[in-house]
N, C-alpha and C positions, 0 to 999 in steps of 0.2 A: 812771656806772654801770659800764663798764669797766672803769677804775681798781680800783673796788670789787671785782669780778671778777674782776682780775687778784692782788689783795694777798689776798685772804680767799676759803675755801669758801664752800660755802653753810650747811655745819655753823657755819661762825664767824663767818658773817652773823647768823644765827638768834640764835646766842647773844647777839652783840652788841644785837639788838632785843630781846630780854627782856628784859637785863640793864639796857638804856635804859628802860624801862618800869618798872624795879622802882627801878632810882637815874637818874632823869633826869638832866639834864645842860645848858647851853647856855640856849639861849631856851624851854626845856620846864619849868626847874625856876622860870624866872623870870615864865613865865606862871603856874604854878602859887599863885607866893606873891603874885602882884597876886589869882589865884581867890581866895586867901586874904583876902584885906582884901574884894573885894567879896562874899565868903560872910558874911562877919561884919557888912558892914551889913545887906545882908539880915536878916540871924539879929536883930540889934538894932531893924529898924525894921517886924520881922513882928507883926500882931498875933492875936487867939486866933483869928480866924475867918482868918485868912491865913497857916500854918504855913510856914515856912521849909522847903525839900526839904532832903533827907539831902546831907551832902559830894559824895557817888560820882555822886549824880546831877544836882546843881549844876556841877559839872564836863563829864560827859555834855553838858547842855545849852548850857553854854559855849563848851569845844571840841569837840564833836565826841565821839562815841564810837569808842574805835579800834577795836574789832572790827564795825565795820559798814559796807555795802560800800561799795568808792570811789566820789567824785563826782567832778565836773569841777572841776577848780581853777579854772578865772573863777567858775565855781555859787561854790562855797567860798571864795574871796575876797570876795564880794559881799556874800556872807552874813557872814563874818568882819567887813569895814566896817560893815555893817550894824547889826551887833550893840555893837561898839567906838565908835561913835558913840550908839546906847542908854546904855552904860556912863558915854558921859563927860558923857549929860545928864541920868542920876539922880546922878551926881556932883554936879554944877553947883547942883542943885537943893538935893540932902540940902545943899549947903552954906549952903543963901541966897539964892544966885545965882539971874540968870535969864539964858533966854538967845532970840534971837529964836526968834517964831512960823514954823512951815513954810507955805508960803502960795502 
């Protein structure tokens, strides 16, 4: 954070977090396009009484919403596992697959 401190204001901190938010970058743009495949199975294996949620809040609920306050990073790692572990057993499943009982 120093470093950060020392090369940028705080004016061109700012900027630079918008501007991440409007063209991701890194591991943000590449979470986004796996959102992407797992919004679209959803979307394909919703049926009329189980409507698939809007993109913005599919994501919301994936990662996190960024304007809402901080938690504890153990909390939010937990929950990140948690979740990524969900993902890769309706994966498993939409394919065929099975995978053990929790027990």
């Amino acid at each position: 954070m120093h470093e950060l401190l020392d090369r940028y204001t705080s004016a061109e901190i700012t900027e630079l977090i918008a501007f991440d938010r409007l063209e991701p970058s890194g591991n943000a743009i590449e979470n986004h396009r796996a959102a992407m495949l797992a919004y679209t199975t959803v979307c394909v294996n919703s049926t009329d009484e189980h409507k698939p949620p809007e993109y913005g809040d599919f994501l919301k609920a994936w990662f996190g919403d960024p304007d809402a306050e901080p938690v504890d990073p153990e909390d939010a790692m937990r929950a990140q596992e948690k979740q990524n572990a969900e993902l890769a057993k309706a994966q498993v499943a939409m394919a065929g697959g099975m995978f053990p009982a929790e027990g």
